[in-house]
C-alpha positions, 0 to 999 in steps of 0.5 A: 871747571868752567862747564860746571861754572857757567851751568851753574851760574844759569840755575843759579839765576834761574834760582833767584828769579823764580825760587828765592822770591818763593823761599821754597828752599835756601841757598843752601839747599840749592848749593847741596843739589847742585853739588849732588848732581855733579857725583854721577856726572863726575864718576862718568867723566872719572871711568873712561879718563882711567882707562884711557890713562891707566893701561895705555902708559902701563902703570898697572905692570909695576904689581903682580897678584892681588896688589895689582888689583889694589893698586888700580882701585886706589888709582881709581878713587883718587882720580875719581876724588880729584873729579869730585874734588874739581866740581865741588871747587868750581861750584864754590868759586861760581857761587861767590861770583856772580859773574861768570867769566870771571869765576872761570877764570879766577877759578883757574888762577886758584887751581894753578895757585893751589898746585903751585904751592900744595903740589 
């Protein structure tokens, strides 16, 4: 979260310095492209985190056959879900702050609150 934070606080003032004077394009569309460009990013970080995670613990042993296949797929969705999931949070909270610092870390308050009470 605090890479895609601080990456995006640059564009952002990159986009308010050159774009928004412009009006070439909203803030709106500037968020989607932002948001855009993090799913390949995130499904890459999302295919090694599986298999460095998956088959060392052995999770893939609690099926035989076909639901052995469907259950690592699922697996797979949801981390790369938690992936996108994460980004597009980061993306959120640093579009709210201006500062950056304080969006990192006010970003990681949330995500503790967020597992606290919805676990």
């Amino acid at each position: 979260m605090k890479q895609i934070i601080f990456a995006f606080s640059d564009r952002r003032d990159l986009f308010e310095s050159r774009e928004r004077p412009s009006k070439m394009y909203s803030k709106h569309a500037f968020i989607l492209t932002s948001v855009t460009a993090e799913l390949p990013w995130q499904t890459l970080t999302a295919i090694p985190v599986f298999l460095l995670w998956y088959f060392p613990t052995g999770i893939y042993l609690n099926s035989e056959g076909v639901e052995r296949i469907e259950r690592g797929a699922l697996l797979f969705l949801l981390l790369w879900a938690f992936f996108i999931f994460m980004a597009t949070f980061a993306i959120m909270v640093a579009s709210a702050l201006k500062q950056a610092p304080v969006a990192a870390n006010i970003a990681v308050v949330l995500y503790q609150l967020m597992l606290l009470f919805c676990g």
